[in-house]
C-alpha positions as CSV (number, residue, x, y, z in Angstrom):
1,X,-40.3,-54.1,-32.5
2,X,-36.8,-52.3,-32.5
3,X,-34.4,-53.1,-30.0
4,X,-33.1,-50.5,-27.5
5,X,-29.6,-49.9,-27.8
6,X,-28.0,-50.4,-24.5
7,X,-25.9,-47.7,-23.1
8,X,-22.1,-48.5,-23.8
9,X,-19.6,-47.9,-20.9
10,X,-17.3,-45.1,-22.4
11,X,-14.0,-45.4,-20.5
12,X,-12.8,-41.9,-21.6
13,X,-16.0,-40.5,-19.9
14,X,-15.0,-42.2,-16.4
15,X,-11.3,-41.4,-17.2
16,X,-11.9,-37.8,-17.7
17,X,-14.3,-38.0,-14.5
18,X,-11.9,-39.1,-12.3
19,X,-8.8,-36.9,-13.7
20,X,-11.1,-34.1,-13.0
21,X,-11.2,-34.6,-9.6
22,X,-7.8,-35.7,-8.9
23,X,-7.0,-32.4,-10.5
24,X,-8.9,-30.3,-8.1
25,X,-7.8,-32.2,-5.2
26,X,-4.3,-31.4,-6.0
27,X,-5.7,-27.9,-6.9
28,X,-7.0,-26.9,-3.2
29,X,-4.0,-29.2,-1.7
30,X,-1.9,-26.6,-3.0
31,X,-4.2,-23.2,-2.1
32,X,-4.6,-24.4,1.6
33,X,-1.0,-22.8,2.8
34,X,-2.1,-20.3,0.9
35,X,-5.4,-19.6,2.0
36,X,-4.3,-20.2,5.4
37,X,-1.9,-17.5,5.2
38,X,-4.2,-15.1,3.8
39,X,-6.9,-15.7,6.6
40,X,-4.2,-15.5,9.5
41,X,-2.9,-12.2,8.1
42,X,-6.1,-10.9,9.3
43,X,-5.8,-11.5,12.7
44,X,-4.1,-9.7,15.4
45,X,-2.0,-12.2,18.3
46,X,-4.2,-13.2,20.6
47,X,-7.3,-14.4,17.8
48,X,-4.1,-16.0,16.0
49,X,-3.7,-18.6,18.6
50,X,-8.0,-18.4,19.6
51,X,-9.7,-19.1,16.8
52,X,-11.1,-21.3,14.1
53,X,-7.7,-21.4,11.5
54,X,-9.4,-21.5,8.3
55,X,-11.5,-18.3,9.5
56,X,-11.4,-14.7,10.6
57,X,-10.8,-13.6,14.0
58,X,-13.4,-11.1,16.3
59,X,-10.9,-8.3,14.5
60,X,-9.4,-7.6,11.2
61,X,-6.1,-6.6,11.9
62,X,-4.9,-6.5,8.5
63,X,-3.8,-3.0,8.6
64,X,-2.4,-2.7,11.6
65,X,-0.3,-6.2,10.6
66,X,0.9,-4.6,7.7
67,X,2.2,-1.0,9.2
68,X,3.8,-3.6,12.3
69,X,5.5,-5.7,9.2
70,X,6.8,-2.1,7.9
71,X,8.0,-0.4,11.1
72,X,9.2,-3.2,13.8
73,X,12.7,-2.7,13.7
74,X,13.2,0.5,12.0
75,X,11.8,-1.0,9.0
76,X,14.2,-3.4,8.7
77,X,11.8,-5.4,6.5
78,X,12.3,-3.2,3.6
79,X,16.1,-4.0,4.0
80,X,15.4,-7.5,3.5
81,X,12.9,-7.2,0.7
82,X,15.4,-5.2,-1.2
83,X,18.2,-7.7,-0.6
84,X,16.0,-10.5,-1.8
85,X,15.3,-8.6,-4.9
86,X,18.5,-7.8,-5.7
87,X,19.7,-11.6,-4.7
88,X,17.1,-13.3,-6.7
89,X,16.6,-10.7,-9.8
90,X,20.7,-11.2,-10.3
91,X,21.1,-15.0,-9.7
92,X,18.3,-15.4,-12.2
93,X,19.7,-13.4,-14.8
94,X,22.8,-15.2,-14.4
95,X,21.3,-18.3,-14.5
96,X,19.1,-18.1,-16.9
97,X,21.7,-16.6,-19.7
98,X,24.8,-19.5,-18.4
99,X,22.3,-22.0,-18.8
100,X,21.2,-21.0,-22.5
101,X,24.8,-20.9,-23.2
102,X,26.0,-23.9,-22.0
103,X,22.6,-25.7,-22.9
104,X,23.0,-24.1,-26.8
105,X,26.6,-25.2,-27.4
106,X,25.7,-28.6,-25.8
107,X,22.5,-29.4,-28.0
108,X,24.6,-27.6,-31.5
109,X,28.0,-28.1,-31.1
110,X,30.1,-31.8,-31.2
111,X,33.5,-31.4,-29.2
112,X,36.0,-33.6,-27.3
113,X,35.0,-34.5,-23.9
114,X,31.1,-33.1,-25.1
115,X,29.0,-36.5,-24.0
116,X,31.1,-36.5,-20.6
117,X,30.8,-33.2,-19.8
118,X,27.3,-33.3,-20.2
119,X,27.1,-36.2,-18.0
120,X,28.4,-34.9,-15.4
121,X,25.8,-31.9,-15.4
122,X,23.6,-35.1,-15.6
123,X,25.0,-36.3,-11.8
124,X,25.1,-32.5,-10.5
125,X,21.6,-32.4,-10.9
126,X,21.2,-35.1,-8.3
127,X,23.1,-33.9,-5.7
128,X,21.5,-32.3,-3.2
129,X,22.4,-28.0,-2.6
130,X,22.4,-29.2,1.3
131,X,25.3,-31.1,1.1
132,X,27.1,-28.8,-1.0
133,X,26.4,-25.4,1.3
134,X,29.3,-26.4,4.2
135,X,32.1,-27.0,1.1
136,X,31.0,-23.7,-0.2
137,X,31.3,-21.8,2.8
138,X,34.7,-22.9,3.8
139,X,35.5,-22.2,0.4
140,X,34.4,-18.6,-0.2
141,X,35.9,-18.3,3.3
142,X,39.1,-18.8,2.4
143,X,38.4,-16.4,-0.6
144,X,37.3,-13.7,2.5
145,X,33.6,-13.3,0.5
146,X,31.8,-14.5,3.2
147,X,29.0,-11.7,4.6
148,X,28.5,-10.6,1.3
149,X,26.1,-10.8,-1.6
150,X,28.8,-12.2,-4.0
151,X,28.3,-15.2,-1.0
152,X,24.6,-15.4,-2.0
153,X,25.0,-14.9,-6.1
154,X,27.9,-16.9,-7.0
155,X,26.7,-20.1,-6.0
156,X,23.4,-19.4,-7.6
157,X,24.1,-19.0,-10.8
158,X,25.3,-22.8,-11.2
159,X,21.6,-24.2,-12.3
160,X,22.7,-28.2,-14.0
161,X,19.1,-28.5,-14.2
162,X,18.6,-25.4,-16.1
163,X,21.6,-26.3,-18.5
164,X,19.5,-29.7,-19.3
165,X,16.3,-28.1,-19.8
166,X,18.4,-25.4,-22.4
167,X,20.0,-28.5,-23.8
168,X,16.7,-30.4,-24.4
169,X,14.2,-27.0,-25.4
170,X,18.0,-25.9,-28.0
171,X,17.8,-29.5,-29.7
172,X,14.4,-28.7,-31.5
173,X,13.6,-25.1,-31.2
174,X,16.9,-24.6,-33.4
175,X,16.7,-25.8,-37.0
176,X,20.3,-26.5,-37.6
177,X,19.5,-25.7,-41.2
178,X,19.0,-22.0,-40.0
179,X,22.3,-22.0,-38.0
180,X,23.6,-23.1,-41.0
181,X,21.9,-20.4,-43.3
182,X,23.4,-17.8,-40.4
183,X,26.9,-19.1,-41.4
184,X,27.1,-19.0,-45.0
185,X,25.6,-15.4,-44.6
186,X,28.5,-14.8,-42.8
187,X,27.5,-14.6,-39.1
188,X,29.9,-15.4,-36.6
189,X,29.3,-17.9,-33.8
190,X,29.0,-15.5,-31.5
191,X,26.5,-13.5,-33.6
192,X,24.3,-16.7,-34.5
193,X,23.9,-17.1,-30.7
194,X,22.5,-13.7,-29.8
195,X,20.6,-12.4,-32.5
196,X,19.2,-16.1,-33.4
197,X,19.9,-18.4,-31.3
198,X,18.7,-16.2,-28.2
199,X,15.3,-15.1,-29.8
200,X,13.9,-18.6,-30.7
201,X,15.1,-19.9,-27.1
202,X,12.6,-17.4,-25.1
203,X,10.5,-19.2,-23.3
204,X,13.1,-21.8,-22.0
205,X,15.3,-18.9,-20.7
206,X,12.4,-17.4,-19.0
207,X,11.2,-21.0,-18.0
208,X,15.4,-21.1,-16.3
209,X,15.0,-17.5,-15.1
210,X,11.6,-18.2,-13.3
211,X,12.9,-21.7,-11.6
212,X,16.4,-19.4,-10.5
213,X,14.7,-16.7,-9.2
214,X,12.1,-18.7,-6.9
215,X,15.5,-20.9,-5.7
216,X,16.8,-17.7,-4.5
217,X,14.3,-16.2,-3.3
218,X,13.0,-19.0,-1.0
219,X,16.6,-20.4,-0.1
220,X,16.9,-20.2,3.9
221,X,20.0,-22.6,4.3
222,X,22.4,-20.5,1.8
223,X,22.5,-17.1,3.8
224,X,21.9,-18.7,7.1
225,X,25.2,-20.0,6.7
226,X,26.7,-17.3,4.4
227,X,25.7,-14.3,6.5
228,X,25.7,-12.8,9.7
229,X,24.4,-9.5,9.7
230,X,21.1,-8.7,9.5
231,X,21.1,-5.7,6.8
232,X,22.6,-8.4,4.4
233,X,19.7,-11.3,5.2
234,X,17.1,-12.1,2.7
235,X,13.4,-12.0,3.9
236,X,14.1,-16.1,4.6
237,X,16.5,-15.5,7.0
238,X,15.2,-12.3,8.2
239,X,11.7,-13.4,9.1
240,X,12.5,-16.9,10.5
241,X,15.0,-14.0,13.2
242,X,11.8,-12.7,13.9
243,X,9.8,-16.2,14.6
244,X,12.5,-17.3,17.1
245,X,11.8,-14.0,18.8
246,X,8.5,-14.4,18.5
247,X,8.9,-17.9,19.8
248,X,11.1,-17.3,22.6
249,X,8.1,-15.6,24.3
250,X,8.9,-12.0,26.2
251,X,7.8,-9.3,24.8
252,X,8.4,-10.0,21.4
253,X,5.3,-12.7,21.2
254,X,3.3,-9.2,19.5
255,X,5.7,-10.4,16.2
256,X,4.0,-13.9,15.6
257,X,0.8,-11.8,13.4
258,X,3.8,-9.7,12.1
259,X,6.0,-12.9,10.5
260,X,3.2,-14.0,9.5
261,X,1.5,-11.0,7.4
262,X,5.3,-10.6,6.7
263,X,5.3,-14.1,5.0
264,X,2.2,-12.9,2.3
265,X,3.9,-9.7,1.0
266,X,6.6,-11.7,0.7
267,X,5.5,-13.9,-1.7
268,X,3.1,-11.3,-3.7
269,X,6.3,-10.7,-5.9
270,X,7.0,-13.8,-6.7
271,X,3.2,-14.3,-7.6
272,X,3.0,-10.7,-10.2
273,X,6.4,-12.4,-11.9
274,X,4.9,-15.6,-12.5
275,X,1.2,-14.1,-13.8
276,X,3.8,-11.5,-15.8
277,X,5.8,-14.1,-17.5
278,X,3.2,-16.7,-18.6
279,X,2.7,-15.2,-21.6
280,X,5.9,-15.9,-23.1
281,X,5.5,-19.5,-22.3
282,X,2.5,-19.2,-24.3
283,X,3.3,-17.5,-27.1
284,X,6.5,-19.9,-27.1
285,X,3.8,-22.9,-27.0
286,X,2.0,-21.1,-30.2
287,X,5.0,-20.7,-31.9
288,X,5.8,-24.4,-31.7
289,X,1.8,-25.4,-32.7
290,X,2.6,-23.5,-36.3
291,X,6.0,-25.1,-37.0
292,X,5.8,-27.2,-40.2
């Protein structure tokens, strides 16, 4: 008579199992603001503060939240999208290509003072930008740049973390033997770095662009303490002006729905870059599957 085999515990099985949902709970951990602010969008002030969070009010009041967002304060919301734009699409250009530089000469080039200097991009990463913004400001004050956008930029463009992801991503996505190729060919440094260097390095400096651009855009302390009028604010700074209205009661309570529908558009950009740019981090990912 045969024997029945007896099921054997897989551990992989239960592994995968219990990764799976970990995964999800992390998943709708992170979609809750989100769906939260999507839902309260909806609803005008008064089902805002009557019902159910996590479900529509007796009126959708999308619309109407939308053309308040666009026209309370001569539109002054537009202003601030545009300066937010501008701040973040700048500061992450900037970033992005200082960081490739610095990270490329770091991970291909041996110089004095190299392994120091590196280093001390090493400690920069762990201070924190708070205790940095009050030294900056009486700094660019003394400069007389203060209430500008060079106030918002400059400091912006210093990214130590994204020189050490450049160093790290330059290290192996650049043969040195093609460097090397480049030079006996003739090419200049210069050259090597922006018509070879740049082109196999496209998915870090979009990786550094996309980690700049999201610092700018939600960075709140920066302008609060660089800026004072409210043409120059970033939606940050701008909308949290309209909360503490909205918060100090009187007739500006009406502007709680309007922050808050305010708050989704304002992240819809950063959402169309993100689903816009994934490809190159794909296609950089195949690229590195096929390398021999």
């Amino acid at each position: 008579m045969p024997r029945r085999s007896k099921r054997r515990f897989d551990p992989e099985n239960r592994r995968s199992t219990l990764l799976t949902i970990v995964l999800w709970v992390i998943v709708l951990y992170f979609l809750f603001p989100l769906v939260w602010l999507v839902v309260a969008s909806t609803k005008n002030n008064t089902d805002l503060f009557s019902s159910f969070g996590l479900w529509f009010g007796k009126d959708f009041s999308l619309w109407e939240n939308l053309q308040s967002v666009f026209s309370v304060q001569n539109g002054i919301f537009l202003r601030w999208g545009w300066n937010t734009i501008f701040y973040s699409v700048v500061s992450g250009l900037g970033a992005a290509l200082l960081s490739t530089m610095a990270g490329y000469a770091f991970a291909k080039y041996r110089f004095p003072g190299g392994v120091l200097m590196f280093s001390v991009v090493l400690g920069a990463i762990m201070v924190p930008l708070t205790a940095l913004a009050i030294p900056t400001y009486l700094m660019f004050s003394n400069f007389g740049i203060t209430n500008t956008a060079w106030a918002i930029i400059l400091p912006s463009l210093v990214s130590p973390f994204g020189v050490f992801l450049m160093r790290v991503y330059a290290a192996d996505a650049i043969p040195d033997g093609l460097i090397e190729a480049a030079r006996i060919d003739g090419a200049g440094e210069f050259r090597i770095f922006w018509q070879v260097g740049l082109r196999l390095l496209g998915p870090g400096v979009v990786t550094v662009f996309l980690f700049a651009l999201v610092a700018t855009w939600n960075n709140y302390l920066l302008p609060l303490i660089m800026l004072n009028s409210p043409s120059l604010f970033p939606l940050t700074v701008g909308l949290a002006q309209q909360q503490s209205a909205s918060a100090a009661g009187g007739g500006s309570q009406a502007l709680f729905s309007t922050v808050i529908t305010g708050s989704l558009v304002s992240v819809i950009p950063l959402v169309i870059a993100f689903l816009y740019l994934q490809r190159y981090w794909q296609s950089g990912l195949a690229t590195g599957g096929v390398k021999g």
